[in-house]
RODO-2510 file (C-alpha; in nm, 4 decimals, decimal comma):
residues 560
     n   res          X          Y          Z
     1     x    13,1987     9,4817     8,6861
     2     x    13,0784     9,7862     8,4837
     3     x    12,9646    10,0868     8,5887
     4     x    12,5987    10,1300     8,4247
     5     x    12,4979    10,4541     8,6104
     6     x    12,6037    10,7061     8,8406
     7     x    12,7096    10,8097     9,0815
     8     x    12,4300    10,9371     9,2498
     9     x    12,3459    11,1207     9,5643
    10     x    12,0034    11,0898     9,7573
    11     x    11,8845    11,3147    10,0393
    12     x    11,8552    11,2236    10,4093
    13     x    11,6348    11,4272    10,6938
    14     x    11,9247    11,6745    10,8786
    15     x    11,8120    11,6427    11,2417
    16     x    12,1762    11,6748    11,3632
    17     x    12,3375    12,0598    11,3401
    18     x    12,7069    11,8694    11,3330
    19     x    12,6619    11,6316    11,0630
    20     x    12,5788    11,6402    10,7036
    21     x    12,4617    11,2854    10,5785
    22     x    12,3193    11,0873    10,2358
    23     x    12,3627    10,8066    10,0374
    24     x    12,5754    10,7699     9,7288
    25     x    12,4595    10,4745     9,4971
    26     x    12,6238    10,3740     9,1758
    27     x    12,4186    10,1025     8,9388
    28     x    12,7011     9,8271     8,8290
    29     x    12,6207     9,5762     8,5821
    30     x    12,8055     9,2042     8,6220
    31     x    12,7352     9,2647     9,0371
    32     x    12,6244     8,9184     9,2655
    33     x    12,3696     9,1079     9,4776
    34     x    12,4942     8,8532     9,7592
    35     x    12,8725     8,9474     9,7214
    36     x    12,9415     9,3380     9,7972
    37     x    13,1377     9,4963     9,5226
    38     x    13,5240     9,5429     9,5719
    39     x    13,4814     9,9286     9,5775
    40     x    13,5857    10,1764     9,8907
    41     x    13,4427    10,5003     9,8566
    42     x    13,6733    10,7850     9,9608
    43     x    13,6304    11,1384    10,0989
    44     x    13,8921    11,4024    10,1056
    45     x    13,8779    11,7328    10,2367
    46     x    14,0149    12,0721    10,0663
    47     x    14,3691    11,9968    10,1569
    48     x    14,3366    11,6665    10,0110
    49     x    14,3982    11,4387    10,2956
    50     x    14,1229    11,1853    10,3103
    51     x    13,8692    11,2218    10,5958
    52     x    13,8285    10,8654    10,7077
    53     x    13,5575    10,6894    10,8794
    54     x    13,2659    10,9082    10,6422
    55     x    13,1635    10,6594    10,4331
    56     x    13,0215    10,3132    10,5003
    57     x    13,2833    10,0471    10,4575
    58     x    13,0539     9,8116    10,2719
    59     x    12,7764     9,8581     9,9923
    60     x    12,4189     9,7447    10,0431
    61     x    12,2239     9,6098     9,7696
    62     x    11,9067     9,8314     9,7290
    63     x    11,8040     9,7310     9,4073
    64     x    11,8427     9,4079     9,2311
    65     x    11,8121     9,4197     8,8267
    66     x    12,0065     9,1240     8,7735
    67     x    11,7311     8,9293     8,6485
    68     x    11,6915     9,1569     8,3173
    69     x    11,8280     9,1253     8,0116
    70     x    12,1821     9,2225     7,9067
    71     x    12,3052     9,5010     7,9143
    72     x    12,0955     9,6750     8,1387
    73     x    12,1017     9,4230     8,4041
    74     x    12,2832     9,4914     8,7576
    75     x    12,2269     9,5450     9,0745
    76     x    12,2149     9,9286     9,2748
    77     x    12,4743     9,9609     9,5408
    78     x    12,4630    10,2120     9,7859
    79     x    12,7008    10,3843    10,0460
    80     x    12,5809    10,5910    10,3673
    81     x    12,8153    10,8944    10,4212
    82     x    12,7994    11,1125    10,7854
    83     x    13,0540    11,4302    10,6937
    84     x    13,1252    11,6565    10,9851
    85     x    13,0007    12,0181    10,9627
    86     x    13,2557    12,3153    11,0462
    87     x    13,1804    12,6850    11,1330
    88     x    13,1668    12,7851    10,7833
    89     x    13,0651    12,5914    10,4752
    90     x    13,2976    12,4059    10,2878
    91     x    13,3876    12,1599    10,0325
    92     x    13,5081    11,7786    10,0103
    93     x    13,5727    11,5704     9,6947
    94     x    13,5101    11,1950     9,7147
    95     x    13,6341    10,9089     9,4201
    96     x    13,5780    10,5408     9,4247
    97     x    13,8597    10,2857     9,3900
    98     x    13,8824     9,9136     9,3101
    99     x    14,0411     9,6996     9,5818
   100     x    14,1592     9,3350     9,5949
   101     x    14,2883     9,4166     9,2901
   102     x    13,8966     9,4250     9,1396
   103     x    13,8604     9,5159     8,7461
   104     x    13,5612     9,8149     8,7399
   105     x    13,4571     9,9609     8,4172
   106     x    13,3544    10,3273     8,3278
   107     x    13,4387    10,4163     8,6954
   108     x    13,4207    10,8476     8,6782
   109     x    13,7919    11,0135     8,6330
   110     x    13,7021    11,3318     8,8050
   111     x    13,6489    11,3973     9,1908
   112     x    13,2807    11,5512     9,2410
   113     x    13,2873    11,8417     9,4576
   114     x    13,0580    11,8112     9,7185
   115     x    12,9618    12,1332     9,9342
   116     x    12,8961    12,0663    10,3392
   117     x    12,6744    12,3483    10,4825
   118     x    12,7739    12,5197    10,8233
   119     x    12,7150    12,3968    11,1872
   120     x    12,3292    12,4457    11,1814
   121     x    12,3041    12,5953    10,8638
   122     x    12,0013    12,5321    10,6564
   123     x    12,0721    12,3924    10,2868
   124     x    12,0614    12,6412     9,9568
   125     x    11,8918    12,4751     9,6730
   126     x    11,8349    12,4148     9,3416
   127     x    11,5158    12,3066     9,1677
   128     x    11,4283    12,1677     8,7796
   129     x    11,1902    12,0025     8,6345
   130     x    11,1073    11,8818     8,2606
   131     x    11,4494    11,7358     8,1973
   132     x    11,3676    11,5740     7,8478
   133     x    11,1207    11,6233     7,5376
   134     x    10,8181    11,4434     7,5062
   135     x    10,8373    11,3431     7,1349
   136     x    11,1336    11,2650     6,8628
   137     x    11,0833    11,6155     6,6882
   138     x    11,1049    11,8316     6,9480
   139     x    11,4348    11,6165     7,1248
   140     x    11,6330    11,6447     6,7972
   141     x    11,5070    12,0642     6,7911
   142     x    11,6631    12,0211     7,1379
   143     x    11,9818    11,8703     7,0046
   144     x    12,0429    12,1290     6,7336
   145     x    12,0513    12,4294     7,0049
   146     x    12,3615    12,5886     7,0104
   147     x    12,3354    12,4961     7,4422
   148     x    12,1227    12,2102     7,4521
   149     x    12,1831    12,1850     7,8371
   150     x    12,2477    12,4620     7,8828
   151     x    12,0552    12,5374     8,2035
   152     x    12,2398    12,2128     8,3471
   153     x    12,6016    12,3853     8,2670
   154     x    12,4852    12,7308     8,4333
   155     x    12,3840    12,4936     8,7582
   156     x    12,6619    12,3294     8,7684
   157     x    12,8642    12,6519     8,7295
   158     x    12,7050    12,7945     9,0576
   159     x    12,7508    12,4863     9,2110
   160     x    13,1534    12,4564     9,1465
   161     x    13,1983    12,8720     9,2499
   162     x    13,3510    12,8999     9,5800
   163     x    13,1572    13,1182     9,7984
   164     x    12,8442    12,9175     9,6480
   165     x    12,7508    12,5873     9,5592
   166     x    12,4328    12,3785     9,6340
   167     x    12,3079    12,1217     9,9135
   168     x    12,0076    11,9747     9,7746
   169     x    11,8634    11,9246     9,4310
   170     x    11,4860    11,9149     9,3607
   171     x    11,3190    11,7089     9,0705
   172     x    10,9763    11,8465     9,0442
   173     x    10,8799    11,5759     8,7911
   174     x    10,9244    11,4742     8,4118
   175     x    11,2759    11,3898     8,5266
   176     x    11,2870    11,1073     8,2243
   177     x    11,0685    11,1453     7,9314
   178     x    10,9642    10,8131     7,8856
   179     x    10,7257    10,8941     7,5820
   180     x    10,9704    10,6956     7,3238
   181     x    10,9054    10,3744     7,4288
   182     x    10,5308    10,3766     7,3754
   183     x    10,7213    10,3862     6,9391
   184     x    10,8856    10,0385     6,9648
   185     x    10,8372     9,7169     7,0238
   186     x    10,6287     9,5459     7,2314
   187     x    10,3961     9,8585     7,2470
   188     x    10,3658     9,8999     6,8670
   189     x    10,0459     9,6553     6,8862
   190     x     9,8530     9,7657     7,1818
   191     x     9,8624    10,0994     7,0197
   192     x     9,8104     9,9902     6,6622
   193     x     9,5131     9,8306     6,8064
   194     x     9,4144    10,1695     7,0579
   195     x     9,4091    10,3526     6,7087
   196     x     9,1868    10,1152     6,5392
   197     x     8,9485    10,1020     6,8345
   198     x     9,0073     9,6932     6,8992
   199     x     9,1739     9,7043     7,2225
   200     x     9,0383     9,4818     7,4884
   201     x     9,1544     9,6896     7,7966
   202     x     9,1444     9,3355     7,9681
   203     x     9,2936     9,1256     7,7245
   204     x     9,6506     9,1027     7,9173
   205     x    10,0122     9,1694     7,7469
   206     x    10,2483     8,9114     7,6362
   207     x    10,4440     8,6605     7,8156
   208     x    10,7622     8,8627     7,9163
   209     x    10,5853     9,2183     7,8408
   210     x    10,6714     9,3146     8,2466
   211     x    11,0029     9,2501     8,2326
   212     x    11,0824     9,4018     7,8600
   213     x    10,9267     9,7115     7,9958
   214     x    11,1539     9,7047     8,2829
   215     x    11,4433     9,6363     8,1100
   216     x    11,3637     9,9722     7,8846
   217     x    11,2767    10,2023     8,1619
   218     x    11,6023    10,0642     8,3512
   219     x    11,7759    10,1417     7,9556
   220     x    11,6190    10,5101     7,9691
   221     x    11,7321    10,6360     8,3171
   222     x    12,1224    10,5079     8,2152
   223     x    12,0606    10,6630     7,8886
   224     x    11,9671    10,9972     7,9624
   225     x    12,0930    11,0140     8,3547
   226     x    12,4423    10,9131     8,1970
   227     x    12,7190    11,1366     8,0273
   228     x    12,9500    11,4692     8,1035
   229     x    12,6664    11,7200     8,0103
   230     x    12,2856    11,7313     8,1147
   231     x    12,1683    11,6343     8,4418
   232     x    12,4523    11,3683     8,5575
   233     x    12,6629    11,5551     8,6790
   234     x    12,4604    11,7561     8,8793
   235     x    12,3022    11,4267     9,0045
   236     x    12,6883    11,2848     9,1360
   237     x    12,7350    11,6349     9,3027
   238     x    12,4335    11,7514     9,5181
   239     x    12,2069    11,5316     9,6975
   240     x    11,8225    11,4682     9,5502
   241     x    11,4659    11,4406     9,6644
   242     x    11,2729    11,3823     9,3430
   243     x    10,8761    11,3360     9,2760
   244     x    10,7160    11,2027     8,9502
   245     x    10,5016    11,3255     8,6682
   246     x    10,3351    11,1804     8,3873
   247     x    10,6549    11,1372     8,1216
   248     x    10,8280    10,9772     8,3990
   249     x    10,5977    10,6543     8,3043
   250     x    10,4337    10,8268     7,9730
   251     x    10,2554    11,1030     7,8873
   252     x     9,9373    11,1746     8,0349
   253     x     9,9730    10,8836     8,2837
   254     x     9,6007    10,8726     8,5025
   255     x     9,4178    11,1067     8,2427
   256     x     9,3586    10,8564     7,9696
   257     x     8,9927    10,7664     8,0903
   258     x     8,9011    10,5314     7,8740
   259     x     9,2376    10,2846     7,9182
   260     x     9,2671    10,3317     8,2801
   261     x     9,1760    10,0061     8,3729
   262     x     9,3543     9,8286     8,0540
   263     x     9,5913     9,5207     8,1680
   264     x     9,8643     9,6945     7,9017
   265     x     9,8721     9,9763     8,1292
   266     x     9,8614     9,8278     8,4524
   267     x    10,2139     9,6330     8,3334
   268     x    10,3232     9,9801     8,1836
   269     x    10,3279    10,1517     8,5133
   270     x    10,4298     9,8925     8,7092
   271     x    10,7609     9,8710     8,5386
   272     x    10,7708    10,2523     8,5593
   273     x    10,7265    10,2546     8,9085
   274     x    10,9959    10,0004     8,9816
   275     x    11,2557    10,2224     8,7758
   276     x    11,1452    10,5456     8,9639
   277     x    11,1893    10,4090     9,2653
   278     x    11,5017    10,2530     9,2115
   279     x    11,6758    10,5657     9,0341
   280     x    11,4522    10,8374     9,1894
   281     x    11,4168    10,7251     9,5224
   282     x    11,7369    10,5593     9,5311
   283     x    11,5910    10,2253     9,6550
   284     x    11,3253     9,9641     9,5997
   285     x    11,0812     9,9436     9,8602
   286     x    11,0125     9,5777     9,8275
   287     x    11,3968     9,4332     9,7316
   288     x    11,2816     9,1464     9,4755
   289     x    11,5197     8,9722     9,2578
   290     x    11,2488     8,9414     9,0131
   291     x    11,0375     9,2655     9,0844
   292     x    10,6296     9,1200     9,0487
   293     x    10,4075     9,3008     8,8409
   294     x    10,2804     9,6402     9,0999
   295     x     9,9604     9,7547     9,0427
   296     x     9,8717    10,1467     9,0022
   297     x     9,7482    10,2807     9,3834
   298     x     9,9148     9,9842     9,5302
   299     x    10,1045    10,2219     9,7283
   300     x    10,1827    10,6520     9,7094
   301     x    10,5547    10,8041     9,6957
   302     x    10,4494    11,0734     9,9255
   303     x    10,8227    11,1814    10,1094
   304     x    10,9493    11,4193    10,3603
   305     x    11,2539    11,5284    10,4414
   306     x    11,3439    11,7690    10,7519
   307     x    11,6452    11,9822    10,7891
   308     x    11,6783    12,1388    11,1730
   309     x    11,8687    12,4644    11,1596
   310     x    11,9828    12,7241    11,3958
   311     x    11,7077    12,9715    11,4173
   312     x    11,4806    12,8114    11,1505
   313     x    11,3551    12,4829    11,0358
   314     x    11,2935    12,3695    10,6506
   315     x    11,0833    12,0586    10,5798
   316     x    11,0413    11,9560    10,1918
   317     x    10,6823    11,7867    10,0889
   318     x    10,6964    11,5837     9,7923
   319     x    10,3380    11,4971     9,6516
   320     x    10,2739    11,2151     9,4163
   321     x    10,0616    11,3290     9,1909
   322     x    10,0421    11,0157     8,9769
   323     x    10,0435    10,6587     9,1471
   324     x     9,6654    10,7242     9,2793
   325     x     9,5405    10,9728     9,0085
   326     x     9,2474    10,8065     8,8036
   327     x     8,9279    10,8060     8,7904
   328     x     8,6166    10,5810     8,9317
   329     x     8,2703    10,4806     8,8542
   330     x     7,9636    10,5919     9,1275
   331     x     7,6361    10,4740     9,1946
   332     x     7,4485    10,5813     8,8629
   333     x     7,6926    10,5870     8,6536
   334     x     7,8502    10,8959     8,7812
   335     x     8,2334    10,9182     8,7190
   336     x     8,4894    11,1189     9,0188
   337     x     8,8115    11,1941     8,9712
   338     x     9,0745    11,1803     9,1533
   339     x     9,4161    11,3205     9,1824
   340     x     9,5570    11,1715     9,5312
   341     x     9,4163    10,8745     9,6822
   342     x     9,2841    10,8386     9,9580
   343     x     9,5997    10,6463    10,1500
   344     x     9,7619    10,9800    10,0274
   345     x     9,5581    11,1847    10,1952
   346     x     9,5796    10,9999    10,4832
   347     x     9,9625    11,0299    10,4937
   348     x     9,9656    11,4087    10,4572
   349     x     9,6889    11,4683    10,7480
   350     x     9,9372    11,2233    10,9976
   351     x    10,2113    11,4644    10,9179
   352     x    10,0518    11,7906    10,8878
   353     x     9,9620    11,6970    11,2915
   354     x    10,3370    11,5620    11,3753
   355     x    10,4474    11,8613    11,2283
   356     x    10,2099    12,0761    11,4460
   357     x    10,2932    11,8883    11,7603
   358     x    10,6507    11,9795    11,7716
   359     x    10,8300    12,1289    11,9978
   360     x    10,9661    12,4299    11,7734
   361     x    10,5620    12,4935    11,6541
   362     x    10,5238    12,8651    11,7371
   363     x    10,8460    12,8899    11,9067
   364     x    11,1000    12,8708    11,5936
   365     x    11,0661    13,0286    11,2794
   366     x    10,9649    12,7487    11,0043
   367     x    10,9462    12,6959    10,6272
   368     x    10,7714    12,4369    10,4852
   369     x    10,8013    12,3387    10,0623
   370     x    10,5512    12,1437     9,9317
   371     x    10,6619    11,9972     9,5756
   372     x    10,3395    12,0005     9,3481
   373     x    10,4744    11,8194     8,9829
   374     x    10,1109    12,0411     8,8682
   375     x    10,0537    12,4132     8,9642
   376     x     9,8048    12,4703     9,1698
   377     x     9,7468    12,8132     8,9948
   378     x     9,7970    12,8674     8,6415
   379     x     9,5563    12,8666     8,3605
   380     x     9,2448    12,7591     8,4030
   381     x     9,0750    12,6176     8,1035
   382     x     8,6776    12,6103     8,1447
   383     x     8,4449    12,3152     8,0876
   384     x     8,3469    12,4745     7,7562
   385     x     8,7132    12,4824     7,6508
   386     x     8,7688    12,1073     7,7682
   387     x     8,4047    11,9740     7,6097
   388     x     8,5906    12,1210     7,3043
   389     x     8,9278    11,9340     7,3934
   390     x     8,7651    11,5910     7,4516
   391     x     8,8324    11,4363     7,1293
   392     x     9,2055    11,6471     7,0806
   393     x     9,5241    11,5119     7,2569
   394     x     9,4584    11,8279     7,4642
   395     x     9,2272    11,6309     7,6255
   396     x     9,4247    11,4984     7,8888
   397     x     9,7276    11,7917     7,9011
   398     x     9,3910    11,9463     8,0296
   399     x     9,2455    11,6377     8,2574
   400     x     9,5941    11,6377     8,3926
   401     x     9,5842    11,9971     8,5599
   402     x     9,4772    12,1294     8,9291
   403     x     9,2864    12,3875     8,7015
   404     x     9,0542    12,1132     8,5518
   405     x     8,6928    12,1327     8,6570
   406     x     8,6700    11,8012     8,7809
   407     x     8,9505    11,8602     9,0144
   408     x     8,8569    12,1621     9,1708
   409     x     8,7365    12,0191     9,4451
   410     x     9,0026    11,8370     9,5249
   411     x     9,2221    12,1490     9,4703
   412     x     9,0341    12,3911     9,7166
   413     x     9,0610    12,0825     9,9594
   414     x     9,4280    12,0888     9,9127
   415     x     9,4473    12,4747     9,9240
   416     x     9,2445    12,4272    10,2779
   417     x     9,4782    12,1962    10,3851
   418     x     9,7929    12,4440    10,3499
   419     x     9,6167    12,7567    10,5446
   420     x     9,5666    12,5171    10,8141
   421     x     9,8907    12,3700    10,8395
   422     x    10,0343    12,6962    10,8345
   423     x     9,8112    12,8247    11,1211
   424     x     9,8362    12,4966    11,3078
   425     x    10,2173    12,4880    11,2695
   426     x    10,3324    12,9245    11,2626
   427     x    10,5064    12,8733    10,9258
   428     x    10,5173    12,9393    10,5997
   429     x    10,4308    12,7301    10,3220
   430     x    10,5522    12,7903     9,9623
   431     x    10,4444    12,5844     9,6647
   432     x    10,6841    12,4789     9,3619
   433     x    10,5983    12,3266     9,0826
   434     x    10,6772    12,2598     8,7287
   435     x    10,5309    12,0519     8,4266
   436     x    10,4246    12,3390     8,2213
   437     x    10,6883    12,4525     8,0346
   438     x    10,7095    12,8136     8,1169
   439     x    10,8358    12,9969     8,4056
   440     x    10,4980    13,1530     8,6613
   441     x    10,4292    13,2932     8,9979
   442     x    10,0762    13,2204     9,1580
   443     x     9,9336    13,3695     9,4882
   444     x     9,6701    13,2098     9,7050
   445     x     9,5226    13,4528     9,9733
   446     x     9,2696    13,3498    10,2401
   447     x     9,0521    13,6064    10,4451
   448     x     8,9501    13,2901    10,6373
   449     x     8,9414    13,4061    10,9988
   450     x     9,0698    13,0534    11,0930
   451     x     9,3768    13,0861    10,8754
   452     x     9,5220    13,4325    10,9521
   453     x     9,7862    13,4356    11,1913
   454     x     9,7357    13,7092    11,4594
   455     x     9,7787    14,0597    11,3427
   456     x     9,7678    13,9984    11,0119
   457     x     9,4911    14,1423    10,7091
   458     x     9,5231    13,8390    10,5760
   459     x     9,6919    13,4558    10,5320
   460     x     9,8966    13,3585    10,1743
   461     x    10,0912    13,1332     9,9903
   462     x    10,3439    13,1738     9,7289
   463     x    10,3977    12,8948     9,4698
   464     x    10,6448    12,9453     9,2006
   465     x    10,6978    12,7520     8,9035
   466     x    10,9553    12,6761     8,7667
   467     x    10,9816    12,4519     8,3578
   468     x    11,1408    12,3728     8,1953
   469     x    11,5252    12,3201     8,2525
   470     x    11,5502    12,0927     7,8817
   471     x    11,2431    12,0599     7,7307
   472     x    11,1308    12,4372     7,5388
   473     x    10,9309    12,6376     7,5972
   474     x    10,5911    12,7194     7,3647
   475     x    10,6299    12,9229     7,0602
   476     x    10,4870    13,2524     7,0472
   477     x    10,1778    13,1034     6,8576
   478     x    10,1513    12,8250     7,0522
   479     x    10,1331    12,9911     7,4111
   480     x     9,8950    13,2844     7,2543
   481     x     9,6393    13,0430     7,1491
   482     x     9,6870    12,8263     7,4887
   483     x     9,5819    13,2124     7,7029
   484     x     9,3394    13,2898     7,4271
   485     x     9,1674    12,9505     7,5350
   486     x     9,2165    13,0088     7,9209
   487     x     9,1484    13,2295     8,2179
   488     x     9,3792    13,4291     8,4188
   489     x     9,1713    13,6437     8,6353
   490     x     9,1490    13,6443     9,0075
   491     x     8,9765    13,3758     9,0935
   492     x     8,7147    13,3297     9,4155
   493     x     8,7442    12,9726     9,5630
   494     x     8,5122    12,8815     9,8949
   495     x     8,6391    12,9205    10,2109
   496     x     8,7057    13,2915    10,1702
   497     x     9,0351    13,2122     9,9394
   498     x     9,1375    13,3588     9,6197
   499     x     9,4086    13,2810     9,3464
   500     x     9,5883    13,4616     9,1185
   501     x     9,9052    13,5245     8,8917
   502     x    10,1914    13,7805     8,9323
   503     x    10,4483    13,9075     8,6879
   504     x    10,7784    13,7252     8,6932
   505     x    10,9970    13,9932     8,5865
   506     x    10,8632    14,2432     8,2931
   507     x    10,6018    13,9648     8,2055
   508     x    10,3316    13,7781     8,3016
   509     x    10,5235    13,4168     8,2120
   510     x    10,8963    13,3668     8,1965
   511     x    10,9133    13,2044     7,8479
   512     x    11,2472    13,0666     7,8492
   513     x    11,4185    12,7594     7,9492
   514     x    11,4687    12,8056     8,3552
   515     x    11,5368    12,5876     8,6833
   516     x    11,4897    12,7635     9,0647
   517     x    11,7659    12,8936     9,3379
   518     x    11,5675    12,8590     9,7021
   519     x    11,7935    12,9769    10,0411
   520     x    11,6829    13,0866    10,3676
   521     x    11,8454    13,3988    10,4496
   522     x    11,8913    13,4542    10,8439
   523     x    11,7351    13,7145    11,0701
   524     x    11,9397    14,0331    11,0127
   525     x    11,7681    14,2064    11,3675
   526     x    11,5945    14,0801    11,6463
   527     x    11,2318    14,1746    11,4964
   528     x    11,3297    13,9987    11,1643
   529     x    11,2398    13,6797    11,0598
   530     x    11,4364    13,4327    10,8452
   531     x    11,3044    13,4718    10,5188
   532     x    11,3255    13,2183    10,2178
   533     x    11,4302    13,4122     9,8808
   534     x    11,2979    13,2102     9,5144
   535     x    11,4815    13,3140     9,2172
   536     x    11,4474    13,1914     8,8586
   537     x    11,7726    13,1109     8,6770
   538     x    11,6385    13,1841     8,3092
   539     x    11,9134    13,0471     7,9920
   540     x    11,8745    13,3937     7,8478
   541     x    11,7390    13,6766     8,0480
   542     x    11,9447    13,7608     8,3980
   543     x    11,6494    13,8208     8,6429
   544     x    11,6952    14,0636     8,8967
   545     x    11,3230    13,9778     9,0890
   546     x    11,3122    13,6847     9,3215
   547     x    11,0147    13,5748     9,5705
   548     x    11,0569    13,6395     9,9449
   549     x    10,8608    13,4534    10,1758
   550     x    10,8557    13,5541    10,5879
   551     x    10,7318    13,3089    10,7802
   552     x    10,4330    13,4109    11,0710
   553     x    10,4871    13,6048    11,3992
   554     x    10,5929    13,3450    11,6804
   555     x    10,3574    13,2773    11,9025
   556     x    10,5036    13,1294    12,2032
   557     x    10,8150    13,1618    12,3536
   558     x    11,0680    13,4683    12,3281
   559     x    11,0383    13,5494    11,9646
   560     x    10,8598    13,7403    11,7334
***
């Protein structure tokens, strides 16, 4: 056997104060999906004596890639780990070892540090986005930095200090750049013929097309997921929850209009989405042997994940902003867009009312982050600007945003949405995002009487974005001409709301390579509140300003 990626740590909902739980997969190649591999997983605490019983005994197969070609094919393993929680934080290392006197390949030398938060304590964490570049000119300008992951080493710093360290990592999206493949083989024809106008969207791929797409999207993730620098180790330290953006399958996934419904792309994403959920979610959802070809809208990645503290509660919203994002023809001829689909929608009402129907609602402070790959606020380029756009590749970097005119009403629905789970529910909702390459911080204010909590002026949400953690950030030239093109003043939605952007630091944008500290600070007297504190780790400039957020004044029970 050969180890062809990881490991890698995946996120699991924290209902239990005492225990501390996720999975740890590792992607080996020469692996019989029906024959676990001859690995134990051990933990080991500070003192280095092994803490036994943590780790599941046995691997289960959650992804089977054993059908591809060499040498990407294998199959994903994973491990469920339960480590006890102490009065204060602390640290355990775990290794893998061969047994039965098994040969394993590339297995890592080190012991990742893994940090275990406190009896009830809530997790501090780190957020990225944009891990990549989306074409060969700007990766190799990437490559010839002095740092080029820079950001990655300065996590991973935090992470491996003592009194710190992180408990969950965040992937707002664009956490491959998948762009390269659409320059080799098989794709070099269906774009050849996209560029010469003779594409027949349903004249359908070539015999095999599914699986070499598979096979390269499988190639990319333990390509650029692999290695001592970048995002790896990072990935084998902390556990993830990651959504998807456009370069995850290619760029500008759902805003090409007029190949939307082309058989070429329908294969394209399919093999995208088996990858992402394999490496991203850390399982298939339908175990195949030979994964069939998956449809877009087929199904939504929306996820969830709760963490039950003390004094507070956290709950992380991950929105897909991709699998159901196309467009559709009315009666007449009339063309809406869409951004989530309907099923989506769906999912998000169910648990915006299972989150208002517990227990702790209005009895126990509570945070809620909802992961948005887009911004919800940022520029907003007018239909004159994106007329102008409509035969530019701009076209669908500008389709692609909440900001676009044909999304806005999807947007304010959205905005709606998050005032009235935060009424329904007394909490606070914060917004992160990424995809756009600088560093921003947008406000959303209602005067909605149904959305201000009692005896306030007025109800808002903070998002912050953070972008990119690899990829660069605009030149000087570049972002000028993108404002000069764009608004950024206050903006009136319906429903009484309003947007706008704040400084971050001495500017307006943080133009600079960044990623995103979150932590929930406890109450420090009894008419406190536990408040979350947002803090942009820039590569250059050492920011002193960070975002608080307080959730609402209880409104049951003994608190305030």
């Amino acid at each position: 056997m050969k180890v062809l990626l990881g490991p890698m740590l995946y996120a699991r909902d924290q209902v239990d104060a005492g225990v501390w739980s996720f999975f740890v997969n590792l992607y080996l190649g020469d692996s019989d999906a029906g024959r676990p591999p001859a690995l134990r997983l051990r933990f080991f605490g500070a003192d280095g004596v092994e803490l036994a019983g943590v780790a599941s005994a046995v691997a289960t197969p959650v992804a089977d890639f054993s059908g591809l070609r060499a040498p990407v094919a294998g199959v994903l393993w994973r491990w469920t780990v339960q480590l006890p929680r102490g009065a204060e934080a602390h640290r355990v290392t775990y290794r893998f070892e061969p047994v039965d006197g098994a040969k394993v390949e590339g297995l890592p030398d080190d012991a990742p540090r893994v940090v275990v938060p406190a009896t009830g304590g809530l997790p501090r964490v780190a957020f990225f986005s944009c891990n990549g570049a989306s074409d060969a000119k700007t990766w190799n300008s990437v490559m010839r930095m002095k740092r080029p992951f820079g950001c990655w080493a300065d996590m991973k710093a935090q992470h491996e200090v003592e009194d710190g360290g992180f408990h969950l990592l965040l992937g707002g999206g664009d956490q491959v750049y998948a762009d390269s493949l659409m320059d080799h083989e098989p794709l070099l024809e269906f774009r050849k013929r996209e560029l010469e106008h003779k594409l027949d969207p349903a004249r359908p791929p070539p015999q095999g097309f599914h699986e070499e797409m598979l096979a390269r999207y499988v190639e990319l993730y333990c390509e650029r997921w692999s290695g001592e620098v970048g995002i790896a180790p990072m990935l084998a330290r902390v556990p993830g929850l990651f959504t998807w953006d456009d370069h995850d399958i290619f760029d500008g996934w759902g805003s090409h209009e007029s190949l939307q419904a082309c058989a070429w792309f329908a294969a394209l994403y399919s093999a995208a989405a088996l990858a992402f959920e394999a490496f991203q979610l850390g399982e298939l959802k339908t175990p195949v042997k030979t994964p069939a070809l998956r449809p877009p809208c087929e199904r939504h990645y929306f996820q969830t994940l709760r963490f039950v503290g003390t004094e507070c509660d956290v709950d992380v919203v991950a929105l897909d902003l991709r699998s159901g994002r196309t467009y559709r023809e009315q009666p007449g001829g009339k063309m809406a867009h869409e951004v989530m689909s309907k099923a989506q929608w769906a999912t998000l009402d169910a648990w915006r009312q299972e989150h208002a129907a517990r227990p702790e609602s209005g009895t126990k402070a509570r945070h809620v982050l909802l992961l948005s790959s887009v911004p919800l606020v940022h520029l907003r380029y007018g239909p004159g600007a994106e007329v102008m756009g409509a035969d530019t590749e701009l076209h669908d970097d500008m389709l692609d945003q909440w900001e676009s005119v044909v999304h806005r009403g999807e947007r304010t629905r959205l905005m709606v949405d998050l005032f009235t789970l935060a009424q329904a529910s007394c909490c606070a909702v914060t917004v992160v995002s990424g995809d756009v390459h600088v560093g921003a911080r947008g406000l959303i204010r209602s005067r909605n009487p149904e959305h201000i909590p009692a005896g306030l002026a007025e109800a808002a949400i903070e998002q912050v974005t953070s972008s990119g953690i690899v990829h660069p950030p605009p030149s000087t030239l570049q972002f000028l001409g993108m404002r000069m093109l764009a608004e950024e003043a206050v903006e009136d939605l319906p429903s009484f709301m309003q947007t706008e952007m704040l400084p971050v630091g001495s500017q307006r944008y943080l133009r600079e390579r960044n990623w995103l500290t979150m932590r929930v600070e406890p109450a420090r007297t009894r008419l406190s509140r536990p408040k979350l504190w947002l803090r942009w780790e820039a590569e250059h400039t050492a920011l002193s300003m960070q975002v608080v957020v307080e959730p609402p004044p209880l409104m049951r029970g003994t608190g305030v």
